[in-house]
C-alpha positions, -999 to +999 in steps of 0.1 A: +000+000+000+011+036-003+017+067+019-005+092+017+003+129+028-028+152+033-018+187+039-035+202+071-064+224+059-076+194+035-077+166+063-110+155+074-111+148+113-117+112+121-106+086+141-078+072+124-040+082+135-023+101+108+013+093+109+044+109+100+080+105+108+079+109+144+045+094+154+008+107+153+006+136+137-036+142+137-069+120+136-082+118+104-111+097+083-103+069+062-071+044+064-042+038+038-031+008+061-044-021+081-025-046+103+008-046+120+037-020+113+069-011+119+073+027+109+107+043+105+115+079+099+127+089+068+139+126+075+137+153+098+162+163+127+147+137+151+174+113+128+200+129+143+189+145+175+169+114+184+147+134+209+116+112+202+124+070+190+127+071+152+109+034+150+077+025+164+050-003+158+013+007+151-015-022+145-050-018+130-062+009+104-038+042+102-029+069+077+006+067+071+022+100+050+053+100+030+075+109+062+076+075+076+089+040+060+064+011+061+080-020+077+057-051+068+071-075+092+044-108+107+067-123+133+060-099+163+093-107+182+113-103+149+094-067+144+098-057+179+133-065+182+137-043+148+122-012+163+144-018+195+176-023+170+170+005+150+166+032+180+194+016+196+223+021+165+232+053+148+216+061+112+242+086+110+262+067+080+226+061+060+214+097+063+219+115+032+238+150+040+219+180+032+196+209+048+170+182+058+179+150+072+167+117+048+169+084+054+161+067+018+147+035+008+179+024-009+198+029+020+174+022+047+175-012+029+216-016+035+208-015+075+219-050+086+198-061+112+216-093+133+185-117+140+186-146+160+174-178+155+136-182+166+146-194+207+168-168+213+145-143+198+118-147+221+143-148+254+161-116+239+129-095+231+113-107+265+150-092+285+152-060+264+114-056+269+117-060+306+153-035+308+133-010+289+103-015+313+131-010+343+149+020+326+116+037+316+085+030+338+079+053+364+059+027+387+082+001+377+119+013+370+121+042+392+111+028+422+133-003+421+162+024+410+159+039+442+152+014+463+188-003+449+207+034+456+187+035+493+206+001+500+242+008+484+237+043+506+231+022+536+258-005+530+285+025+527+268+043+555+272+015+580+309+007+569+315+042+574+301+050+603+318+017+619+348+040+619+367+010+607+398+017+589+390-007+564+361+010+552+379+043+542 
């Protein structure tokens, strides 16, 4: 299927998420899509400055504009381990130089992305999922972050308060 960009003033509000390079852009009527995705940038800063991810999965019907690449991929692990791949490396050698960053096609296409065979893919996207959980959640990640700094706190407080000389 094909992206579709609608300029602003000629979209129709709806319920469908129009996508662009970064993520959801506006609601609009109709789809261009349905199913599973992996969409990847193709230009803008966020390439470079990576201040938002620059791959992210979207399922049911969506509008997808010419800002984003359309990743077709039906293994869920094997797409979810490509989105966490692709924000994890540096596009910086596939971006074509100019006043606006662009990833291509033809060079989006040159990424090599290492994929496991189907048992370790599983176990790997189930332990990235769960660090990024840690790293990210606030109910989840923070609290266990702190709880782990309130016990090496203690452990160095005690030793040092023992006044023994080993612990200086």
């Amino acid at each position: 299927k094909s992206r579709k960009p609608i300029k602003k003033e000629k979209r129709i509000a709806g319920k469908t998420p129009y996508y662009g390079a970064s993520g959801v852009v506006d609601y609009v009527d109709g789809f261009t899509h349905e199913g599973d995705y992996l969409l990847l940038s193709e230009d803008g800063a966020n390439l470079l400055a990576r201040s938002m991810p620059i791959a992210y999965q979207i399922s049911g019907r969506n509008w997808i504009n010419s800002h984003a690449h359309v990743l077709r991929i039906e293994n869920a692990n094997l797409r979810q381990l490509v989105e966490m791949y692709l924000n994890s490396i540096s596009l910086e050698p596939y971006i074509t130089k100019g006043a606006q960053p662009k990833l291509t096609k033809q060079r989006m296409e040159t990424i090599a992305v290492p994929v496991p065979s189907e048992d370790y893919l599983s176990r790997i996207v189930e332990m990235l999922t769960k660090f990024y959980a840690l790293t990210t959640s606030l109910t989840d990640g923070l609290p266990a972050e702190i709880e782990a700094r309130r016990k090496q706190y203690e452990y160095y407080r005690d030793r040092l308060l023992s006044f023994d000389e080993l612990a200086v």
